[in-house]
C-alpha positions in Angstrom: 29.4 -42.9 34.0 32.9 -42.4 33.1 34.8 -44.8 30.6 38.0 -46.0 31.8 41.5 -45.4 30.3 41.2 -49.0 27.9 38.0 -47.6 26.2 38.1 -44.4 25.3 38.5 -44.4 21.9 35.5 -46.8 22.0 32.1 -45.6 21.3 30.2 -48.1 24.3 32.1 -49.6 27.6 30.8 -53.3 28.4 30.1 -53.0 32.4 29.2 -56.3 33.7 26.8 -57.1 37.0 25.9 -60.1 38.9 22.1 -61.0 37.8 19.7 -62.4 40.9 20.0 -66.3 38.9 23.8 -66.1 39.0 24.3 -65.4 35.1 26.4 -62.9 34.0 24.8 -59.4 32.3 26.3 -57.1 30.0 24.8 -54.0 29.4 26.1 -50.7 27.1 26.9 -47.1 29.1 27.4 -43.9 26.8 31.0 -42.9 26.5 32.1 -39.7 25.6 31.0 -39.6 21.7 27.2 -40.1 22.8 28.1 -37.3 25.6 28.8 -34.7 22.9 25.6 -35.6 20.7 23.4 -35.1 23.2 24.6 -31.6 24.3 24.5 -30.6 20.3 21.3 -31.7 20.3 20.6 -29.5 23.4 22.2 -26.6 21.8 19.6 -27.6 18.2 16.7 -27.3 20.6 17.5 -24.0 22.1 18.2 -22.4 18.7 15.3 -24.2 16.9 13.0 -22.2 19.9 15.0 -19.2 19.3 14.3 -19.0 15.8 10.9 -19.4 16.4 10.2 -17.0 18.8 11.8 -14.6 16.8 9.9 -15.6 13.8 6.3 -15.4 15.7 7.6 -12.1 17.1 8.3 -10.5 13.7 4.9 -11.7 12.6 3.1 -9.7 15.3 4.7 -7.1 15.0 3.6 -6.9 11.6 0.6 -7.4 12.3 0.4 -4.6 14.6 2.2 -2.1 12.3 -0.5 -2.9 9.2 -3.5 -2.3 12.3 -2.4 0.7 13.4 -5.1 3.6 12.5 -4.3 6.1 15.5 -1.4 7.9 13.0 -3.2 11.1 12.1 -7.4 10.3 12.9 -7.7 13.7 14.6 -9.8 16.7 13.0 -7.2 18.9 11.6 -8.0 22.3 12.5 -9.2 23.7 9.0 -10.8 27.1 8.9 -14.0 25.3 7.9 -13.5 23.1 10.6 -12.9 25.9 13.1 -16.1 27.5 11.7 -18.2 24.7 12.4 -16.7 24.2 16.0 -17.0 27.9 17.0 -21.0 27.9 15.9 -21.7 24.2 16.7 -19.3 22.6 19.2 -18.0 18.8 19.1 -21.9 18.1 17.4 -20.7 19.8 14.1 -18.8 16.4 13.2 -19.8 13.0 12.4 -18.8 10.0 11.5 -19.9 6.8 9.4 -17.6 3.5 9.2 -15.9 2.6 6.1 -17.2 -0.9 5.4 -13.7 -1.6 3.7 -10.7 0.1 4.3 -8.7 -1.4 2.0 -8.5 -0.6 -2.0 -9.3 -3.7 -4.0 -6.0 -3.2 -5.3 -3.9 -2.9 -1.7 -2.6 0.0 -2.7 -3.8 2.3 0.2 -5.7 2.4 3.3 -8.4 5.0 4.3 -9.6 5.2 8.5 -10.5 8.3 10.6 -13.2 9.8 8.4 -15.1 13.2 9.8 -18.0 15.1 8.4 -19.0 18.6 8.6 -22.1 19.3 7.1 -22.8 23.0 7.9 -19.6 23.5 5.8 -19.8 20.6 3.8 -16.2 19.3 4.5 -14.7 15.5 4.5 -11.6 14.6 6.4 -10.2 11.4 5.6 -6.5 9.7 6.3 -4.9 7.6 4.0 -1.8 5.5 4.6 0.3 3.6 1.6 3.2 1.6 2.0 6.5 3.5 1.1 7.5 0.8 -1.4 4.1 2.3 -3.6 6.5 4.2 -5.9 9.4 1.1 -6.4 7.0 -2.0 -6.9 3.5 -1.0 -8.2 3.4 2.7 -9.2 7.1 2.3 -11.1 8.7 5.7 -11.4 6.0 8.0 -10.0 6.7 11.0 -7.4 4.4 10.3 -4.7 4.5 13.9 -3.9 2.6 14.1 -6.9 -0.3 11.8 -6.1 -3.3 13.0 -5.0 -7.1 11.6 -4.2 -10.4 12.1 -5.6 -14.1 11.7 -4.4 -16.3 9.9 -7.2 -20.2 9.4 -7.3 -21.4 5.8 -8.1 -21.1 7.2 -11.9 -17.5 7.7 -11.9 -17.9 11.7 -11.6 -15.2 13.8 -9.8 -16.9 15.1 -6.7 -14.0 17.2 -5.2 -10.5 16.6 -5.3 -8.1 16.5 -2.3 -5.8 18.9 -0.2 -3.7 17.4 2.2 -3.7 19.0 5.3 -1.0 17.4 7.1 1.6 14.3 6.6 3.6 11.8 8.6 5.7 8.7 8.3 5.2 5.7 10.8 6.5 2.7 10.0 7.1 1.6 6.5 3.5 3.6 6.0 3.3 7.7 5.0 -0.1 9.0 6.8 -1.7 11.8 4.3 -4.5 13.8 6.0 -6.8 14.8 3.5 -9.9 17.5 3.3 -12.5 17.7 0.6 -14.7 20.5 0.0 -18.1 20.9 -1.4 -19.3 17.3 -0.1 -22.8 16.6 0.0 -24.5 14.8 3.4 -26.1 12.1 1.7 -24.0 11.3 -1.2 -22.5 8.0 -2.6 -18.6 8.3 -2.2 -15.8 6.5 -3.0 -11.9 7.3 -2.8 -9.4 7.1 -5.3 -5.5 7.6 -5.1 -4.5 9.4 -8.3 -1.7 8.9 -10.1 -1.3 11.1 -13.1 2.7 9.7 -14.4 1.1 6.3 -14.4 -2.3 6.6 -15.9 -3.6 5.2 -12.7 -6.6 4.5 -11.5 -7.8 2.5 -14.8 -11.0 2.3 -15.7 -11.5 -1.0 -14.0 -9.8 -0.2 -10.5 -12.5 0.5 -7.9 -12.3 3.4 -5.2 -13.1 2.8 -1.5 -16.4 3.1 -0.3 -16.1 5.8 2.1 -20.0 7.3 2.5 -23.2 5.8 1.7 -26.4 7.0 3.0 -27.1 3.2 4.3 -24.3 4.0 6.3 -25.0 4.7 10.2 -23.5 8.3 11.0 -22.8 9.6 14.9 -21.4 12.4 16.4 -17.8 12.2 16.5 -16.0 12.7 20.1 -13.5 15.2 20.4 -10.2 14.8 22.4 -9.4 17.7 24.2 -6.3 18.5 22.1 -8.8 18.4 18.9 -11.0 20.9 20.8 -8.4 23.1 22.0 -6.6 23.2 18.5 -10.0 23.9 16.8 -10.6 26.6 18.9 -7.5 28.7 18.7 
């Protein structure tokens, strides 16, 4: 209801109406100040959802950016792995899950592991955040860092060779063959870090093969079988 010319500088207009007993009631109506708080507090709602839809949004897609493990989990088309395909097929490669893919330390991630026995070759992919070299591994040249395969004692098993690289995200993907790996051996993975004395003695590797660990035949796409077989 509208305020009249007389009160609209005033806050409330007094209205008046004829009760059922004959007495006179007065009663408040909202004027145009009231008017203009609720419609800011319209406009504070819609914002306030806004902002937390956006919020929420971000969040998942976070989320889904640290559980992504499809960058780089194919077989990369090494000569032993060609070797193995050409006398074996898709049965030459296996795979075992990695009860934690995570190092202790977040520093890196580890997924998509294959196994060839007949040539005794480990493919791995590692992801670390791009941020590695600016807030934990100060002043190191991440082209520089490499990854080993330790026994339960701490012993070098074989030492990486990165077969192929990409960047997704704030993440670079590093697929990585070993050579010279044993079937039933006790792995873990370590990034190494030469400039920065890193791993220390203390840091643990990732568990990456264990002969507790359940192994099966890996399925090939058809792209990994067709690149294996050129």
């Amino acid at each position: 209801m509208k305020c009249d010319e007389k009160s609209r500088f005033f806050r409330y207009s007094i209205l008046y109406s004829e009760a059922p007993s004959g007495c006179t009631a007065f009663y408040a109506a909202p004027c145009g100040g009231m008017e203009v708080l609720m419609k800011l507090g319209k406009i504070l709602k819609i914002c306030f959802i806004s902002m937390l839809v956006i919020f929420l949004s971000f969040i998942a897609i976070r989320i889904f950016m640290s559980s992504d493990r499809s960058c780089l989990d194919s077989v990369f088309p090494t000569d032993a792995a060609k070797t193995a395909y050409e006398s074996y097929g898709e049965s030459a490669f296996t795979t075992n899950p990695i009860p934690s893919d995570m190092s202790a330390d977040g520093y890196f991630t580890a997924y998509a592991l294959a196994y060839c026995e007949s040539e005794k070759e480990l493919q791995i992919t590692v992801r670390y955040n791009e941020s590695l070299p600016e807030n934990y591994l100060i002043g190191s040249d991440p082209d520089k860092y490499y990854f080993e395969l330790r026994d339960a004692e701490g012993n070098t098993v074989s030492s990486s060779r990165t077969v192929d690289t990409k960047d997704r995200y704030f993440y670079r993907h590093l697929r990585l063959a070993f050579s010279d790996v044993e079937s039933d051996s006790e792995l873990y993975l370590f990034l190494i870090c030469e400039e920065c004395a890193y791993p220390a003695d203390h840091t643990d590797g990732i568990l990456v093969r264990h002969p507790s660990l359940e192994s099966k035949h890996l399925k090939l796409s058809k792209n990994e079988k067709s690149a294996l077989s050129e």
